[in-house]
C-alpha positions as CSV (number, residue, x, y, z in Angstrom):
1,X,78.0,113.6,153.6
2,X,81.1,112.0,154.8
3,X,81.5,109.9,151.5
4,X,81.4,112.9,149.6
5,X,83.6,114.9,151.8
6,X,86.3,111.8,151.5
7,X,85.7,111.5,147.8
8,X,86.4,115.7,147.1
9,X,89.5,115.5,149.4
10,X,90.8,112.5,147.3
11,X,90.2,113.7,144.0
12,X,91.8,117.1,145.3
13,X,94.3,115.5,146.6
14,X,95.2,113.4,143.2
15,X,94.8,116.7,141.3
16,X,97.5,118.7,143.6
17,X,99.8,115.5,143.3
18,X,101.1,115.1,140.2
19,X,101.5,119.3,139.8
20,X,104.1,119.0,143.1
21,X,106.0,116.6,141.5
22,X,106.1,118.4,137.6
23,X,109.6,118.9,136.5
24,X,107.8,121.4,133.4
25,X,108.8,124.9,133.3
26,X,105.7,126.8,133.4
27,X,106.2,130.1,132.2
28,X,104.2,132.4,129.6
29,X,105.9,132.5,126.2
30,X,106.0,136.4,126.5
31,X,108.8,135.5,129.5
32,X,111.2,133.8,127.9
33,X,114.4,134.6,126.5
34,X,115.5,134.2,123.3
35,X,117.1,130.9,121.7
36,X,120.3,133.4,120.8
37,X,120.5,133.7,124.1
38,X,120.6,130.3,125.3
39,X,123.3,129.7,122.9
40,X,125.3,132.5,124.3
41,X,124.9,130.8,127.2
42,X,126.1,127.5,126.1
43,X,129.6,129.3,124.3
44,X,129.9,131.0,127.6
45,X,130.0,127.9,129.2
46,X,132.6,126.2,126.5
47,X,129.9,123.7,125.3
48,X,129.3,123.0,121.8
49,X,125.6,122.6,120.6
50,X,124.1,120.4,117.9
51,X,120.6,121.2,119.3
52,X,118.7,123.7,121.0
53,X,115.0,122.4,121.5
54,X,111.8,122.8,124.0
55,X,110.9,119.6,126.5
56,X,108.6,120.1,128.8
57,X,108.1,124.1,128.7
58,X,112.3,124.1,129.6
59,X,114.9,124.9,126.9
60,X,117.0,121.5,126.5
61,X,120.8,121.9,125.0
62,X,122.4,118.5,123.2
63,X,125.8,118.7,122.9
64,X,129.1,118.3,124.3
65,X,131.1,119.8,127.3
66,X,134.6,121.3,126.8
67,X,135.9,118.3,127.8
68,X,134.2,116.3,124.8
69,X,131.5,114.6,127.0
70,X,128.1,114.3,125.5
71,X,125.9,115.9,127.6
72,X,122.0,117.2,127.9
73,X,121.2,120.5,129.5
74,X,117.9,121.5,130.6
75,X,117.3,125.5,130.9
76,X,114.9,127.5,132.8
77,X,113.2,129.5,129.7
78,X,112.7,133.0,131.6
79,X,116.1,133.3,133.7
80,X,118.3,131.1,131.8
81,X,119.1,128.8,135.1
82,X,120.7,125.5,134.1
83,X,118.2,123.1,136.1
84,X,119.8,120.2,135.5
85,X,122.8,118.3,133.4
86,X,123.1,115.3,132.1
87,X,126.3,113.6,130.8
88,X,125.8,110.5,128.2
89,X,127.3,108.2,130.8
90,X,125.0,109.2,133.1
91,X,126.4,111.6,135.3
92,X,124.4,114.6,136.0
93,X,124.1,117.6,138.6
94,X,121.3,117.8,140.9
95,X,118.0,119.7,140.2
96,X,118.0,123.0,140.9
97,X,121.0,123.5,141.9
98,X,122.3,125.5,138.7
99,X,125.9,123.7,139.8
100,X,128.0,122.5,136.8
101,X,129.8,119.3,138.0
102,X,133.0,118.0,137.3
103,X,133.8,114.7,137.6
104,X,136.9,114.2,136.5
């Protein structure tokens, strides 16, 4: 009885796990917004796109800042919340934050 009580808390444990630490965005299709509106979004913000595409359930902008930087933004599909960016040298805002960082 214990053995088996160990094992299900284990393997419920390993299940739960990896599903904390999922940077996906889970959200139905029916929720999201429209690509025209996550390049509104982008022009808004003065960056120029050469691709909008899905990773991971998110919206992901390439393209560059106003300042010319190369950068990668990741979009929350259903509110249009900038998650994350990334800037070609490496540079990038925190998670979650929605903050767009300047570093020069």
């Amino acid at each position: 009885m214990r053995r088996s009580l160990a094992i299900l808390t284990l393997a419920g444990g390993l299940a739960a796990g990896p599903a904390l630490a999922d940077d996906d965005c889970l959200v139905p299709m029916a929720d999201w917004q429209p690509r025209e509106a996550v390049a509104q979004l982008a022009a808004e913000q003065g960056w120029t796109v050469r691709r909008i595409k899905i990773d991971d359930g998110c919206y992901e902008i390439k393209g560059s800042d106003a300042a010319g930087r190369q950068i990668e933004v990741t979009v929350h599909p259903a509110t249009l919340e900038v998650i994350e960016i990334d800037y070609e040298d490496g540079r990038g805002a925190p998670r979650g934050t929605g903050a767009l960082r300047n570093d020069d």
